[in-house]
C-alpha positions as CSV (number, residue, x, y, z in Angstrom):
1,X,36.3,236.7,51.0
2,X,37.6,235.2,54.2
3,X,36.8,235.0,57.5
4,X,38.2,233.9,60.9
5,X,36.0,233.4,63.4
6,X,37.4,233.2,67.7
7,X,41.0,234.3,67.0
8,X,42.4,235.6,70.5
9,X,43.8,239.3,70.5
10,X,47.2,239.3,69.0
11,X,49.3,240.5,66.3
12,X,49.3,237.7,63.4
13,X,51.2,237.4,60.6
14,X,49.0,237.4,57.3
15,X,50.2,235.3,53.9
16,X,48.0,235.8,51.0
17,X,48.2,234.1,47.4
18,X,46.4,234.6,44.4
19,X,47.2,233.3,41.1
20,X,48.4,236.0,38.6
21,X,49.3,238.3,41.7
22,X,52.3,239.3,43.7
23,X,52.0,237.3,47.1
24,X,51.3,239.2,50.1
25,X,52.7,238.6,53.7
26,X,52.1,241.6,56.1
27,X,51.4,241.7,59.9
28,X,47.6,242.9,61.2
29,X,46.9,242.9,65.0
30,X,43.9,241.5,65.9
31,X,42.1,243.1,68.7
32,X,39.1,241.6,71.1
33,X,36.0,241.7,69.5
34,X,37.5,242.8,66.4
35,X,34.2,243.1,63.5
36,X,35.9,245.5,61.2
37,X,36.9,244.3,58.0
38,X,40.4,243.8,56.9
39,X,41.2,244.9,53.3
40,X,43.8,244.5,51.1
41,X,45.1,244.8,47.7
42,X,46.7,242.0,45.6
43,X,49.3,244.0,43.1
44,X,49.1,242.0,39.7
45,X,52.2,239.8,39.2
46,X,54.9,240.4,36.5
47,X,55.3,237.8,34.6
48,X,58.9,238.0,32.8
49,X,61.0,241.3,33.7
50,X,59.8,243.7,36.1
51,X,59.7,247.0,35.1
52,X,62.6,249.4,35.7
53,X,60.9,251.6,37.8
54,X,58.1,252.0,40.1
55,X,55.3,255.5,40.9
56,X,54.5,256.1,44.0
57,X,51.6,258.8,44.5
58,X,50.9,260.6,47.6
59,X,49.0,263.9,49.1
60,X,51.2,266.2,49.3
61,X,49.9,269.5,47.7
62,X,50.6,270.5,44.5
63,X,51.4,268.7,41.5
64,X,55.6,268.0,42.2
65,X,57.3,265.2,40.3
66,X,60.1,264.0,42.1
67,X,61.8,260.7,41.8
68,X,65.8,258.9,42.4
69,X,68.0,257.1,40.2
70,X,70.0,253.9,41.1
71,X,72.0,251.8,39.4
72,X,69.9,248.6,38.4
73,X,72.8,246.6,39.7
74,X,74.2,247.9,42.8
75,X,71.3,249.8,43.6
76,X,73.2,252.6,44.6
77,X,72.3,256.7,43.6
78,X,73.8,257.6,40.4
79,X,74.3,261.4,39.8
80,X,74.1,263.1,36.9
81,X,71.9,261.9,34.9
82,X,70.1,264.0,32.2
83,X,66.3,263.6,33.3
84,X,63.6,265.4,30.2
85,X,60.0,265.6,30.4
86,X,58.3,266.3,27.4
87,X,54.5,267.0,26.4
88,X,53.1,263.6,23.8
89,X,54.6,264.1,20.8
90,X,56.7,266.8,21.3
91,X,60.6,266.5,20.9
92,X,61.6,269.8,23.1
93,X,61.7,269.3,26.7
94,X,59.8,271.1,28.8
95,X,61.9,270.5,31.9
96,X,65.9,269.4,31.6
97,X,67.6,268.5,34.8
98,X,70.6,266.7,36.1
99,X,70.1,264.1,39.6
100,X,71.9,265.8,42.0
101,X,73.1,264.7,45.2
102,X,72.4,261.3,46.0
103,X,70.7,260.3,43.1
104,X,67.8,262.8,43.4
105,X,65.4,265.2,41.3
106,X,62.8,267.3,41.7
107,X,60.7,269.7,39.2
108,X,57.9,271.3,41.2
109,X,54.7,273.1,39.9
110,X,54.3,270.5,36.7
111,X,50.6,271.3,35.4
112,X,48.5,267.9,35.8
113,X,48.8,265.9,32.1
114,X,49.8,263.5,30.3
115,X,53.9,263.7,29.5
116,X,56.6,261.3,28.5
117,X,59.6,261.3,30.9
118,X,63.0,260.1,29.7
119,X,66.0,259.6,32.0
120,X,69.4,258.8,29.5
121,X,73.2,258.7,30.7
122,X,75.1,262.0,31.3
123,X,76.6,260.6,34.6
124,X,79.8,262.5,35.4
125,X,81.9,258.4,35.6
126,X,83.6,257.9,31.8
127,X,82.9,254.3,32.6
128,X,79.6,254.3,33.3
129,X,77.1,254.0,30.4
130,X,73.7,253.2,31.1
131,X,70.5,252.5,28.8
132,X,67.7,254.8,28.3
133,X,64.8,254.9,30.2
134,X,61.7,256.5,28.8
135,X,57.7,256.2,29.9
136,X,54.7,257.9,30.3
137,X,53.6,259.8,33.0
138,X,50.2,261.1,34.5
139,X,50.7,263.7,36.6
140,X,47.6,264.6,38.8
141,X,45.4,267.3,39.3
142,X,46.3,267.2,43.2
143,X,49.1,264.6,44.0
144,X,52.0,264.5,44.2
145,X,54.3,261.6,42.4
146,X,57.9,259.9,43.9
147,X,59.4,258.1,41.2
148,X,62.6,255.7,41.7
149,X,64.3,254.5,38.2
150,X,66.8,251.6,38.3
151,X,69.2,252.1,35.4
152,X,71.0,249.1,33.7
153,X,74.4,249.8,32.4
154,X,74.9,249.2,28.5
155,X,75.5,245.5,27.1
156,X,73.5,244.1,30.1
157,X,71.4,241.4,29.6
158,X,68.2,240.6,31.9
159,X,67.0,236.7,31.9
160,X,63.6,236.7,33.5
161,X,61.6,234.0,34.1
C-alpha cells in the first residue's frame, strides 16, 4: 500500500510496477481533501507469447457470446471465418457461424457452462490461410462476454521474448 500525503487538486498521471505484472500507467484526478482510496488491479504479466485473444465480460443481460476476428498481423476484420462452439468433449457443434461484416459474431441466449470455442479459416480470400484457434470458455450465469481473436496466417512464426 501507498500513500501520498498534501498533493494539491489536480489530475496526475499514475505509473505503477510490480514484478511479474503488466505495468500500469493511467490518469486519476485528485480532488481537495481527497480520503478515498484509490484501487487498482495489476493484470499478471505474460511471460513469452501473449495469447491470441483476450475476454472481456460485461452486464449486459443475458448470457450472449459475441466477439471479432482480426488478422494477427494487420489487425484488420477478417470475414468469414467458421466460428464452432462445442459442449467438453463433444465433437458436434452446438452453434456454427460465419463473422460477418467487419469481422463480427454473435450467438445470443448461450445457457451459462463450460464450452470449447474454436475459430478455423473459411475466409472467402484463396490466399488467406490462417491457423486454428481453439479455447475454453465460461459463459456466465448473468454476463455477458466480448471476445476479440487475432488470427495468425499459416507458416508464421512468433519469437517472443
Amino acid at each position: 500500500m501507498a500513500s501520498f500525503a498534501d498533493l494539491p487538486p489536480g489530475r496526475y498521471q499514475m505509473r505503477i510496477e510490480a514484478y511479474g505484472f503488466a505495468r500500469l500507467v493511467r490518469d486519476e484526478d485528485v480532488t481537495a481533501q481527497q480520503e478515498r482510496p484509490v484501487l487498482v488491479t495489476l493484470k499478471p504479466a505474460v511471460l513469452g507469447c501473449a495469447p491470441h485473444y483476450w475476454i472481456d465480460y460485461d452486464d449486459r443481460p443475458g448470457s450472449h457470446v459475441r466477439g471479432m476476428v482480426l488478422d494477427g498481423e494487420s489487425g484488420k476484420g477478417i470475414r468469414g471465418v467458421k466460428i464452432q462452439l462445442r459442449l467438453p468433449g463433444e465433437k458436434k457443434p452446438i452453434v456454427n457461424l460465419r463473422s460477418r461484416g467487419k469481422s463480427m459474431f454473435e450467438m445470443p441466449q448461450i445457457a451459462p457452462g463450460r464450452y470449447r470455442l474454436r475459430i478455423m479459416d473459411g475466409t472467402e480470400y484463396p490466399d488467406s490461410t490462417y491457423q486454428t484457434e481453439e479455447i475454453d470458455l465460461v459463459v456466465p450465469t448473468q454476463d455477458s462476454l466480448s471476445i476479440t481473436f487475432k488470427l495468425m496466417r499459416k507458416g508464421f512464426i512468433e519469437i517472443c521474448r
